[in-house]
N, C-alpha and C positions, 0 to 999 in steps of 0.2 A: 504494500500500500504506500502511493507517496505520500510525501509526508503536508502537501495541500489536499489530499484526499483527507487525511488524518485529522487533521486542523478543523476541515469542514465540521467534519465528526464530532469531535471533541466541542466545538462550537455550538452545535445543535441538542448534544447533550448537556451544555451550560444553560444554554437559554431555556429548556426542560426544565431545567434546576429553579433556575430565578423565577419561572413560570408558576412551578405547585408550591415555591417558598409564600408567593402572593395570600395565600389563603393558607398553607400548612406551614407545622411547627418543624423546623430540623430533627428531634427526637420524633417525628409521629411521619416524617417520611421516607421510602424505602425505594431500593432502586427500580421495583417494578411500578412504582408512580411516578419514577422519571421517566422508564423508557415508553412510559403510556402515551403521554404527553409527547417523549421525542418522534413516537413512531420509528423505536429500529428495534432489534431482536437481542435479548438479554446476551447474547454473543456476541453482539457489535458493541457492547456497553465494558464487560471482560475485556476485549479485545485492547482497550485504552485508557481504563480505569481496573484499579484492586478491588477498590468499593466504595462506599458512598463517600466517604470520609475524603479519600482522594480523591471524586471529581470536585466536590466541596473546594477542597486544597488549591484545587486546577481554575477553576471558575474566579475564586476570589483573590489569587495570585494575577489573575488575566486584568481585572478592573484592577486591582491596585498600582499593577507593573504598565500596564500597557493601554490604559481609559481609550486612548482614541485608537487602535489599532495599527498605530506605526511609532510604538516606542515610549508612547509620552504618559506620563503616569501623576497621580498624586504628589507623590514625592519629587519627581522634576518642578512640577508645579509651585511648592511651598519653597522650595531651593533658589526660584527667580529672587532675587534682591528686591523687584518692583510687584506690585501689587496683581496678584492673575486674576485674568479675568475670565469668566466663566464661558462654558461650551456646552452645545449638546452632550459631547462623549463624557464630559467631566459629571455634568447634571448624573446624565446615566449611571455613571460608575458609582455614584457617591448615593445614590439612591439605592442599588443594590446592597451598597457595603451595610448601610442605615439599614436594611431589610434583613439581614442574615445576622446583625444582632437584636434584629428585634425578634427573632424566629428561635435563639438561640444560639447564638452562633459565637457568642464575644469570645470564647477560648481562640478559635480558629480562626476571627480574626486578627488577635492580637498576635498570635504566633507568625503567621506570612506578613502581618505587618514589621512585626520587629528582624524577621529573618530579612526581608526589603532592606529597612533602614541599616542595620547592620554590614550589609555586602556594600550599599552606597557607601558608608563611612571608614569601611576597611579598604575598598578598590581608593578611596580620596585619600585616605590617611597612612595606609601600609602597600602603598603599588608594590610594591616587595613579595609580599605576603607573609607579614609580621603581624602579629595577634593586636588587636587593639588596649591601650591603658584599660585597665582593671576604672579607672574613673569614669574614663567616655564610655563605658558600658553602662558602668550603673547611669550614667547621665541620659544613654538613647534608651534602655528600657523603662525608665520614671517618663522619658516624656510619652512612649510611645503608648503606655497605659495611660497618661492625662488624655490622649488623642481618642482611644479607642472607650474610655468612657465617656468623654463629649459626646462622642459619634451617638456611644448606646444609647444617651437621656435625648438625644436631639431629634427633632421631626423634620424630614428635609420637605415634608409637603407644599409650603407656600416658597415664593420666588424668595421673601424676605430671611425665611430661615435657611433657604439653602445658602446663600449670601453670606450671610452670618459663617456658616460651616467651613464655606472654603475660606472666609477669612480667617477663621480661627487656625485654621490647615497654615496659611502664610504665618502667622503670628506666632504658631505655635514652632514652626523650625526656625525662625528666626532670633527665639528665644533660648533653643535649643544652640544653635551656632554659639551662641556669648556664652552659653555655660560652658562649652566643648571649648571655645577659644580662651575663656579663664583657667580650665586644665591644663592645658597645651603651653597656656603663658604667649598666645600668639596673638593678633589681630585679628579678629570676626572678616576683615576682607578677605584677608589673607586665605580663611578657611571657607569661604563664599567661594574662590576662586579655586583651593584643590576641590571642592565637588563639582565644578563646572567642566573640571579637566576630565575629573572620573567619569563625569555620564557621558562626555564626550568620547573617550575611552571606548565606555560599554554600548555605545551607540558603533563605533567602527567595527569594532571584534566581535560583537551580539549579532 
C-alpha cells in the first residue's frame, strides 16, 4: 500500500473518530463504532492502527502537529513572536483538541502535547542530541499542563472564546520562553530565534 493510499486511510478513520466523539464519551467508544461511521472492514482499521488508543494517538498528534495539512501546527503558531491570527485549519484543530477532552481525553492529550513540545525544545536547544536541563523540563511540563487544563475548562463555541484560546496558546509560550530563557541565563530572542531554526530544520528533513 502507498503510503498516500495509507494516509487516505488513516484520515478517514480520524474523521470517524472526531465524528462519534461528537455525541460519544472516549470510554463508551469502540473501534466497531468507528469503523461504522468510516465504512471500511475491521481489517482495514488493524491494518494501520493497534487499537483504539493509537488511532486516538494518530488523530490528535495530526491536529496538534500539522492543523493545516502542510506542516503548520499549534505550537509553530504560539512560537510567532507576533500575534497569530486565526484560520479555518487552526478553528478546526482546536475545536477537536477542546472535544476529546471534553469526551475524556485530557491524559492523551496532555501526553502528545508534551511529547510535541518536548522534541521542539530538544531539536532548538540540543541539535546534538543532548538531553535537555532537568529545569527546562520541569518548566515545559508545568506549562504544558497550564495549557491542557485551559483547553479542558474552555468552550471554543463562540468566535469570542475561541479568540481568547488561541491567544492564550500565544501568551502562554511566550511566557514559557522567559522562564526557559531565565534557566539558560540567555535572552528570550535569542531563544525565539533557536526554535525558528529548529522548525525550520524539521520542516526541511520532515
Amino acid at each position: 500500500m502507498s503510503e498516500r493510499v495509507a494516509d487516505r486511510m488513516k484520515t478517514c478513520l480520524a474523521d470517524a473518530l472526531w465524528g462519534c466523539l461528537v455525541t460519544r464519551s472516549l470510554t463508551g467508544l469502540s473501534v466497531g463504532d468507528v469503523i461504522e461511521v468510516a465504512g471500511v472492514s475491521r481489517g482495514s482499521f488493524y491494518y494501520h492502527f493497534s487499537d483504539l488508543d493509537h488511532l486516538v494517538s494518530w488523530a490528535l498528534a495530526r491536529e496538534l502537529l500539522d492543523s493545516d495539512r502542510e506542516g503548520h501546527s499549534f505550537l509553530e503558531l504560539a512560537a510567532r513572536e507576533e500575534t497569530p491570527e486565526e484560520n479555518p485549519a487552526v478553528t478546526r484543530s482546536l475545536e477537536r483538541v477542546c472535544l476529546l477532552l471534553g469526551r475524556g481525553g485530557m491524559s492523551a492529550v496532555y501526553e502528545v502535547a508534551l511529547d510535541a513540545v518536548l522534541r521542539l525544545w530538544e531539536a532548538a536547544l540540543c541539535p546534538d542530541g543532548g538531553p535537555l536541563p532537568d529545569e527546562v523540563v520541569a518548566q515545559l511540563e508545568y506549562a504544558v499542563g497550564g495549557l491542557v487544563g485551559m483547553l479542558a475548562r474552555a468552550s471554543v463555541s463562540t468566535d469570542a472564546k475561541r479568540r481568547v484560546s488561541i491567544a492564550f496558546l500565544h501568551e502562554r509560550h511566550r511566557w514559557l520562553v522567559a522562564r526557559v530563557s531565565e534557566v539558560l541565563g540567555r535572552e528570550p530572542r535569542d531563544v525565539m530565534a533557536l526554535l525558528g531554526r529548529a522548525r525550520t530544520r524539521d520542516a526541511v528533513t520532515g
